[in-house]
N, C-alpha and C positions, 0 to 999 in steps of 0.2 A: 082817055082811060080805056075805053074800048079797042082802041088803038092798040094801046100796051098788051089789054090779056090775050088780044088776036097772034099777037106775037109769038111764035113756038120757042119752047124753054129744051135748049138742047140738051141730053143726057138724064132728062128725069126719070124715063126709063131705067136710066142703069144705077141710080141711088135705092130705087126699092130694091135692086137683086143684090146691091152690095150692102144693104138693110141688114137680109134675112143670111147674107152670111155670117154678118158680124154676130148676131145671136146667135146662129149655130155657135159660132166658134165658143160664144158666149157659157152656152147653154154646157159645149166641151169641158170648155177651162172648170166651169161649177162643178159640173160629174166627177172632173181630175179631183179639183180641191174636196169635196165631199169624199171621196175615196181616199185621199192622202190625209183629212183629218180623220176619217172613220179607222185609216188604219195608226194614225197615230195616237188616235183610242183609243185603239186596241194596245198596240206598245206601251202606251203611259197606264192603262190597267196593269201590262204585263209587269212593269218595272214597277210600278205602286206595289203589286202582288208581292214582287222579287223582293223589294224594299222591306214592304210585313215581314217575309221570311228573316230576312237578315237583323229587322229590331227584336223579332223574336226570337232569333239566335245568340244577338246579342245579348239582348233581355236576360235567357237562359244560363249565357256564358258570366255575364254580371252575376247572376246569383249563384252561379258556381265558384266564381273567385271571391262574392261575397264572404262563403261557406267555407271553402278554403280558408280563407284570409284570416280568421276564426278558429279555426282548426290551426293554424299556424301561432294565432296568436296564441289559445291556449298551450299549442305545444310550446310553444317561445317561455311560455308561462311557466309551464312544467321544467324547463329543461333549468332555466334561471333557478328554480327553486333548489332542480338538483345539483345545479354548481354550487350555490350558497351551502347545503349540505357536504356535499365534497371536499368546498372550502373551510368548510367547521373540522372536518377528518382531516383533511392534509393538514391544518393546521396541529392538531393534536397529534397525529403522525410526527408531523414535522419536530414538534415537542418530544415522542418517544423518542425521535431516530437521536435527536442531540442529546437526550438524556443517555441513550445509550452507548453513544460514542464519548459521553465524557467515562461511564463507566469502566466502559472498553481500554478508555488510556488507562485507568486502574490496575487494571488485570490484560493490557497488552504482552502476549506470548515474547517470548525473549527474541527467537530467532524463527523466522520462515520456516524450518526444518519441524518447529515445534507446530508449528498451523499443518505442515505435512503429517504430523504422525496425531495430529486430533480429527484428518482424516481432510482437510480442504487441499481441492486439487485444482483449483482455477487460480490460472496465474493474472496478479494483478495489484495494484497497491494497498499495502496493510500496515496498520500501526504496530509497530513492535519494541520491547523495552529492554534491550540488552543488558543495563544496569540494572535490573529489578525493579518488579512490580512496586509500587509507592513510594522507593528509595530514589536519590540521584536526580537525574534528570526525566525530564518530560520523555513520553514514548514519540518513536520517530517514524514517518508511514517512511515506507521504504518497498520497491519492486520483489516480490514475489516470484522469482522466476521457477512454476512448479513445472517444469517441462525437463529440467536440468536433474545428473544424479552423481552424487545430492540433489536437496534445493537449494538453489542459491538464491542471498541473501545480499541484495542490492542496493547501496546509497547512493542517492543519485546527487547531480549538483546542478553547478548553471552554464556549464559550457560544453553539452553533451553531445552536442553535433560540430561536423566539421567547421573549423575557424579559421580564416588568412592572417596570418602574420603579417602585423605592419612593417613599411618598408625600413630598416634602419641597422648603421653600420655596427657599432659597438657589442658587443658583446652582452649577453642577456639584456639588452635594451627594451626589449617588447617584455612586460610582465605580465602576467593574469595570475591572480588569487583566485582561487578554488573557492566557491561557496557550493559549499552540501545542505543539505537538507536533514543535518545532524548536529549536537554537540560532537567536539573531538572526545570528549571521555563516552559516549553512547558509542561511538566508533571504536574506539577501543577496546571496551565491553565487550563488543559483538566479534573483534577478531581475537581475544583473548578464549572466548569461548567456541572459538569454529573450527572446525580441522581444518580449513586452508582458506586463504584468501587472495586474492588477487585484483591488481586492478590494469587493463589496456589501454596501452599506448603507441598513438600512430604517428610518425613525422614524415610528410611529404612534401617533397624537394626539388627543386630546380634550378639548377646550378647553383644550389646553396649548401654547406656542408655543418654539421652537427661540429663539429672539431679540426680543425686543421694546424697540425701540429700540435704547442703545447698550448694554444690560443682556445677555449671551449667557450663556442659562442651560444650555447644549449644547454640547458640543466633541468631538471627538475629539486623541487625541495622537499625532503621529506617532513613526517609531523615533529622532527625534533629541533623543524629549521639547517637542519644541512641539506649543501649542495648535492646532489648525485646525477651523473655524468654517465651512468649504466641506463638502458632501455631495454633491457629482458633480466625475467629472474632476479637473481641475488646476489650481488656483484660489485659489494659496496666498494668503494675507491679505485676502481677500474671506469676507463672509457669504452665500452660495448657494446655490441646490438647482437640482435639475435643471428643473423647472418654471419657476426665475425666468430659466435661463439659454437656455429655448424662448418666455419673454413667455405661460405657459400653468398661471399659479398661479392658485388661486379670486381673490384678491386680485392685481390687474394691477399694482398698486402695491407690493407685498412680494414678497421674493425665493424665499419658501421658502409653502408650502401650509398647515403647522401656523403659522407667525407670525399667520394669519388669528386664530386664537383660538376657531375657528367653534365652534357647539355640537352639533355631529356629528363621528362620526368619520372621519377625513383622515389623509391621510400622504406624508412626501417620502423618495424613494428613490432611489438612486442609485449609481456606479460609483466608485469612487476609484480615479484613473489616474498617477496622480503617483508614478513610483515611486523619486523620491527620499524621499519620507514614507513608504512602507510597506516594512513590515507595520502598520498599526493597532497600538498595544500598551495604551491604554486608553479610554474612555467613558464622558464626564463629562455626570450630566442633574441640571435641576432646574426650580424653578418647580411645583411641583405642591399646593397653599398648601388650595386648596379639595376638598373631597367629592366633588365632581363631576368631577375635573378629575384624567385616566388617561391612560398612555402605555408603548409596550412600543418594543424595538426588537430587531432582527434583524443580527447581520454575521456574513458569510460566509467563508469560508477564504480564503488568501493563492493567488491563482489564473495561474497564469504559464501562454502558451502558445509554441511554437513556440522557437525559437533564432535566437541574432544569427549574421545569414550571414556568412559570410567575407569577410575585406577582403583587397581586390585587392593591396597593398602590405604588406610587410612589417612585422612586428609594430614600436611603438616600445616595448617593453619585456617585463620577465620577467611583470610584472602581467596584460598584455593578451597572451600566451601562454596563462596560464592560465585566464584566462575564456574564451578560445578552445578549451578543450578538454587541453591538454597538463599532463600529473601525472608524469610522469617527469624528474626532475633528469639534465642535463646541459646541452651547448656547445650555443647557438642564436645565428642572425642577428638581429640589429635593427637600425631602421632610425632610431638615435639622432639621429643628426644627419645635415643637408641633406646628399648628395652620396656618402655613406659607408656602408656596414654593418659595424655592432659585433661583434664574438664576445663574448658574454660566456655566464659560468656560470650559470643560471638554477637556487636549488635548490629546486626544485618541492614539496620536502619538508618546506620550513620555511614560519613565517608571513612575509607581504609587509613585515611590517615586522620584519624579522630585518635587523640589518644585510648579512647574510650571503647575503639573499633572493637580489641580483641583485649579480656580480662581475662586474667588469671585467676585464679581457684582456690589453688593448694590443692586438690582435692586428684586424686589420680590413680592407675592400676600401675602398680608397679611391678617389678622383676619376682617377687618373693607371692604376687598373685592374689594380691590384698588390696582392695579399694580405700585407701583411707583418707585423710585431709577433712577439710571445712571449706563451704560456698555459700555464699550470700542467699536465701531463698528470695524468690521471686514476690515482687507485690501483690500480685493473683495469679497464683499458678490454676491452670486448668483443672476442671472437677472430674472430666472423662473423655473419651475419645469422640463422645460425638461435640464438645464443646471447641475442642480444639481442631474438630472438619471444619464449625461455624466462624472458628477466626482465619480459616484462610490454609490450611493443613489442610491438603488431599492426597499425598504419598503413604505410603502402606510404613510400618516402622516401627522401632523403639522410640516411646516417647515417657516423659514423667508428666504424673499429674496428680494432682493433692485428694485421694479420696478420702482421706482421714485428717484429722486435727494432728498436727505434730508430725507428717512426714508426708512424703514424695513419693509414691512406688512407680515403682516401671513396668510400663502393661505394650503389650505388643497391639498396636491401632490397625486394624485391618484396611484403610478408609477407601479401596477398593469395594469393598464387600456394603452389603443395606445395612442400615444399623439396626435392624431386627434381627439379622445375623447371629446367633451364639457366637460366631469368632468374629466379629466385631472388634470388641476388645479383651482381652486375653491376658491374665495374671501370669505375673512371671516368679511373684513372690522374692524378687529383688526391689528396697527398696532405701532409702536415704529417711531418717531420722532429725528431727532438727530441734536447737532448743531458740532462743532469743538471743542473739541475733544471728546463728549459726545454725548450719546441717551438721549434723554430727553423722558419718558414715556408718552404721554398723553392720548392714547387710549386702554382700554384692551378685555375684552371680554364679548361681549351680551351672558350671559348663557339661555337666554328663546330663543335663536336664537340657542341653541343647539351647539353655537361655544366653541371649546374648547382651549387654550392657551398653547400649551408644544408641544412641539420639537422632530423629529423624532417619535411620537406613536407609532407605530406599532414593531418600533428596539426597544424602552426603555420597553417595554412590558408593555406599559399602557393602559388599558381599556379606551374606550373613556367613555361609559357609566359612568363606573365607577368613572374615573376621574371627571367627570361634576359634580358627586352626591357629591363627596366631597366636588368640589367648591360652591356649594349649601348648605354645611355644615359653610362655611364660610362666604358668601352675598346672598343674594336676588338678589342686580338689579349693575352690576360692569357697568359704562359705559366707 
């Protein structure tokens, strides 16, 4: 043993100096880590800190869209409430508007012309009843064209844009029927009473010809069901265009632009003026045999402008009343025969070909300038001029109407004027007498009193002046 501890232990010297490095370093690394948590203390304060801020802001932001959210819903609340409101108005709107469009076809103005002079000036679609108010047929909306002068008065249909002809050899082989947006008698109506009408037509062509020779592979038909073979104006039984009818077709010798047959495209266009043939009601094409060989065509709406003016002399009948503007059934003058005017019943109500359309009288102004005869009185003749504005009467005029038991007098209805007016309605001191079941004539009219005798004036488009100078063609002194 002693042996052993005498023994020198080499290096123990150098384990205590590498002791006290090892704890310095020790003692190092601790100061680091103390400092690296002290400052990650620090940081995790600062982010704890950062973190507060941000719950707080969120916090904040929460109770903001809370309040919001709230504010939304009430307004969501309000606004629901005012559509259900809105929705109760549109609905009752919705109810005036159709109440007053079925009105409207009641009392639908005859022609566009007539919406112009009640003073509407935007062009655009409107119901109008060229056959009269509550008689005939339904009112028809029809384009309004208030830019035009006249206005015109436009039917329109279903093939109003440009259309290809299909390909085929025969002779009117490709057909199309016209559909308007009309009865044909509400059409007729309306060009019966218009100063002109017209309707456009375009055919374009390519190497295909309207006629070659006496072969017409092209026509239209008019409303009477005939063929017509013209494309401008009026030109019944002729082959035409407007080109051959100025001597200014590619071909000087052909009457139409496409007969040339050229091998480019060409076309003859034009106005159809004839208005006993329209409306157009179909369009018959053919000739289109080869590949090469294309054609479209274009017509336009049934287009009336203006009105037929008044004629200075009195109607000859209940017919030309009513193209004149007059829808209300009763007693009117005409001027049937040479030397005389008719009383008859005109019933505005019915069709012209009702036998019943147009009644005779017996009752009349003759040459010798004496009103005499017998007419049926009426079931309820009117009490005064303001009863006969409420049935539908707004033209200024001669009118009859029952103030007394046992006759008719004829009072002059101002129905321009208020009927507080003194000349309102206006004694003329001519009147018709009557016993059961007859008028007995006995009074007619003082012409030096400037009183005139005929019914409605101002609807039947009778000059007052004018009328008087007649009756003065016929008496001096009627009493």
């Amino acid at each position: 043993m002693k042996a052993l501890e005498s023994i020198p232990i080499h290096g123990r010297e150098n384990i205590g100096g590498n002791l006290e490095e090892m704890m310095s370093d020790l003692r190092a690394t601790t100061l680091e880590h103390a400092k690296q948590i002290s400052q990650l203390k620090s940081e995790n304060e600062q982010k704890l800190e950062s973190l507060r801020d941000d719950y707080n802001k969120i916090k904040s932001d929460f109770e903001k869209m809370r309040k919001e959210h709230e504010n939304l819903k009430s307004s969501l609340q309000e606004h629901i409430r005012e559509r259900d409101e809105l929705k109760l108005q549109l609905n009752v709107t919705e109810g005036r508007l159709q109440y007053l469009e079925a009105i409207s076809l009641q009392i639908s103005p005859r022609t566009c012309q007539t919406l112009a002079d009640l003073g509407v000036t935007r062009t655009g679609e409107y119901f109008v009843d060229p056959d009269g108010a509550l008689i005939g047929d339904a009112p028809i909306k029809v384009l309004c064209d208030m830019e035009t002068d006249p206005v015109s008065t436009i039917v329109l249909h279903d093939a109003m844009g440009n259309t290809a002809i299909d390909r085929c050899a025969d002779p009117g082989c490709h057909n199309h029927s016209i559909r308007y947006g009309s009865t044909m008698k509400q059409m007729v109506a309306l060009i019966n009473q218009s100063k002109s009408c017209e309707q456009h037509i375009r055919y374009d062509c390519f190497t295909t010809a309207l006629t070659t020779g006496d072969i017409h592979y092209a026509w239209w038909v008019d409303r009477h069901g005939k063929p017509q073979y013209y494309w401008d104006g009026s030109n019944t039984g002729k082959h035409i265009c407007k080109c051959g009818l100025s001597r200014k077709c590619i071909d000087s010798n052909l009457p139409c632009n496409c007969d040339a047959k050229a091998p480019h495209w060409g076309s003859d266009s034009g106005a159809i003026t004839n208005e006993w043939a329209l409306p157009i009601t179909e369009l018959r094409f053919g000739g289109l045999q080869f590949e090469g060989q294309k054609a479209n065509y274009t017509l336009g709406g049934l287009a009336c402008k203006g009105s037929i003016p008044p004629p200075d002399n009195p109607a000859q009948s209940c017919s030309s009343l009513r193209r004149a503007g007059n829808v209300h059934p009763g007693y009117y003058l005409i001027n049937s025969k040479k030397g005389r005017l008719d009383v008859v019943m005109c019933r505005m109500d019915l069709e012209e070909t009702d036998p019943k359309f147009q009644a005779e009288t017996n009752a009349r102004i003759a040459g010798a300038g004496f009103l005499h005869g017998k007419v049926t009185p009426p079931d309820n003749p009117a009490q005064s001029c303001s009863s006969l504005r409420r049935a539908g009467n707004v033209h200024p005029g001669y009118y009859l109407i029952s103030s007394k038991k046992g006759r008719l007098d004829v009072v002059m209805c101002r129905m321009d004027l208020e009927e507080t007016d003194p000349k309102f309605q206006a004694e003329t001191n001519a009147r018709i007498a009557y016993g059961d079941p007859y008028f007995d004539v006995y009074h007619a009219i003082d012409v030096k009193s400037a009183f005139i005798f005929h019914f409605l004036n101002h609807v039947s488009n009778i000059n007052a002046d004018a009328f008087c100078a007649n009756l003065n063609k016929f008496h001096e002194t009627i009493r």
